[in-house]
N, C-alpha and C positions, 0 to 999 in steps of 0.2 A: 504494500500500500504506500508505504513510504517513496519507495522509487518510483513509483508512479506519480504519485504527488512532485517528485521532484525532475521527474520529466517534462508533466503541466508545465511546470514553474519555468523549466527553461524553455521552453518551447512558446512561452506567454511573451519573457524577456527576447526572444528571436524577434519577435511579433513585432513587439514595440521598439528594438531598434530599426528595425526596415520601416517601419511606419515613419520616426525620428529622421531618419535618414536620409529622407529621400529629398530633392532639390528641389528649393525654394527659389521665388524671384525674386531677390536683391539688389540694390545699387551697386553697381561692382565697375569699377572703374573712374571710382572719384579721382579730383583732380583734372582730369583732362574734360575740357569742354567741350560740348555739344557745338557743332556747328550748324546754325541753321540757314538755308537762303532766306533772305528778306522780301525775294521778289519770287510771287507762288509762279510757276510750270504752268501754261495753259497746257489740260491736256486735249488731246484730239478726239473726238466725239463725233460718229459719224451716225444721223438721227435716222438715218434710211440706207438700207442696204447697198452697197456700191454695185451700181449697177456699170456693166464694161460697154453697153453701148451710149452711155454717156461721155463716157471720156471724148470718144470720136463726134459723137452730137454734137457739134456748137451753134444749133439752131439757125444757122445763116444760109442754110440749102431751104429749099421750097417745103414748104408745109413740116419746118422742122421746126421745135420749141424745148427750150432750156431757160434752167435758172440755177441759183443758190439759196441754199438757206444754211444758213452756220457752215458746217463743213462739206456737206452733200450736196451732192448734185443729178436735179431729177430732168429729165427728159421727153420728149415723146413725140408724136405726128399730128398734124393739126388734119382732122375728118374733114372739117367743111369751116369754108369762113367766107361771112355772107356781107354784104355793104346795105347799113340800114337807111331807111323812108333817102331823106336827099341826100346821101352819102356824108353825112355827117357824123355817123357812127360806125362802127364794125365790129362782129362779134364770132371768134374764133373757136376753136375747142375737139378735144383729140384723146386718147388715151398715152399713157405713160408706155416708154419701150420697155420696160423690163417690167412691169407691172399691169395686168389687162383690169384689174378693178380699181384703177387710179387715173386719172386724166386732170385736164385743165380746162376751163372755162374761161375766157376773158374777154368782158365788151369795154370798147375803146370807144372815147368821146371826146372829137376833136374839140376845140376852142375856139367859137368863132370862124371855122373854117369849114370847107369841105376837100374832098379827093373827086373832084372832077378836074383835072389836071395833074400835071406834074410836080411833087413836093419834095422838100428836101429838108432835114431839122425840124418837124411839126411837134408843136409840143402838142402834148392831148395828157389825157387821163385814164386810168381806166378800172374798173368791174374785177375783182380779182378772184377766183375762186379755186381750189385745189381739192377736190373732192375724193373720197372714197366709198364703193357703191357697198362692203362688203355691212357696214356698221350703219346701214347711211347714215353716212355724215359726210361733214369739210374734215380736210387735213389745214386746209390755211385758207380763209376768207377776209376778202377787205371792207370796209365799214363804209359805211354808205357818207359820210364826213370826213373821209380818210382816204381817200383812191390811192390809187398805185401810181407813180411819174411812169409818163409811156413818152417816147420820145419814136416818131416817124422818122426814119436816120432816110428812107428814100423810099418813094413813091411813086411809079411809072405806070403811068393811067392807061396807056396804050396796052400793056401785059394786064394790068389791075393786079402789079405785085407790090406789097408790100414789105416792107424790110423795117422790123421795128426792136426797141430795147428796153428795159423797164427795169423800177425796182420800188422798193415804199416798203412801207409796216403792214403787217397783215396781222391776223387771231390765229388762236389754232382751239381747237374744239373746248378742250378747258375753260379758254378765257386770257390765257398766258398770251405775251404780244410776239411775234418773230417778226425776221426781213429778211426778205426778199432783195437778192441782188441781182446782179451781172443777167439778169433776164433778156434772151432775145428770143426773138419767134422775126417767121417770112411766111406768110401766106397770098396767095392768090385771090381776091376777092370775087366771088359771085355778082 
């Protein structure tokens, strides 16, 4: 009984030294200081899948359409883009290349002007939309107080092609604000 007991007893003290023993986390290395940078790393944050036919996309071929937003860049085909009542407006819109349940919607409203001739530099405005059909909802929407800068960079009446650039603040389904840059699109007018 004895030696049993005094088995217990060390087999208890085994216990609790491997319990005692085992590593803690301590300050270990005083004296030397922590270095820290003062100025934080942006990191790189890509909101949408990189898609490879964007790269090549830069929107300035016919019925082609790109932009940015933060570090991403979305792309796609403009379907149809139509010249509205006395060609003082125009409204474009196509699906995303890498993506078939995302596209863009955007109507354009010149300034006092029309596109029955030749333009070049037009400022205008425009209708911003970046929708997805999967949730329906927008990905990026512009405010009806808030349009998008559209800038007509050339307009040759005789083709009825347009060559256009854009950028402004948009929403995104939250409520959070994003922008929209480096936006160009070229369509053909109906």
């Amino acid at each position: 009984m004895m030696a049993r007991l005094l088995l217990y007893s060390c087999f208890f003290v085994f216990v609790l030294l491997q319990i005692n023993c085992a590593k803690e986390y301590s300050f270990e290395g005083g004296g030397r200081p922590v270095v820290r940078d003062t100025i934080p790393v942006p990191v790189v944050i890509n909101e949408f899948p990189i898609c490879p036919e964007c790269v090549t996309n830069t929107g300035t071929a016919i019925s082609e359409w790109s932009f940015k937003s933060g570090n991403s860049v979305l792309c796609g085909t403009a379907d149809t883009a139509i010249a509205l009542g006395n060609r003082t407006a125009f409204t474009y819109f196509g699906p995303s290349s890498c993506s078939a349940d995302t596209g863009i919607v955007m109507t354009i409203y010149l300034e006092g002007d029309t596109l029955n001739r030749d333009r070049m530099n037009l400022p205008a405005k425009g209708a911003f939309y970046y929708y997805d059909r999967i949730t329906p909802s927008y990905i990026f929407i512009s405010q009806s107080n808030n349009f998008i800068s559209v800038t007509i960079n050339r307009y040759i009446h005789q083709t009825r092609i347009a060559e256009c650039s854009f950028q402004g603040a948009v929403l995104r389904t939250n409520g959070a604000s994003a922008s929209i840059t480096s936006g160009k699109f070229t369509v053909k007018l109906l």
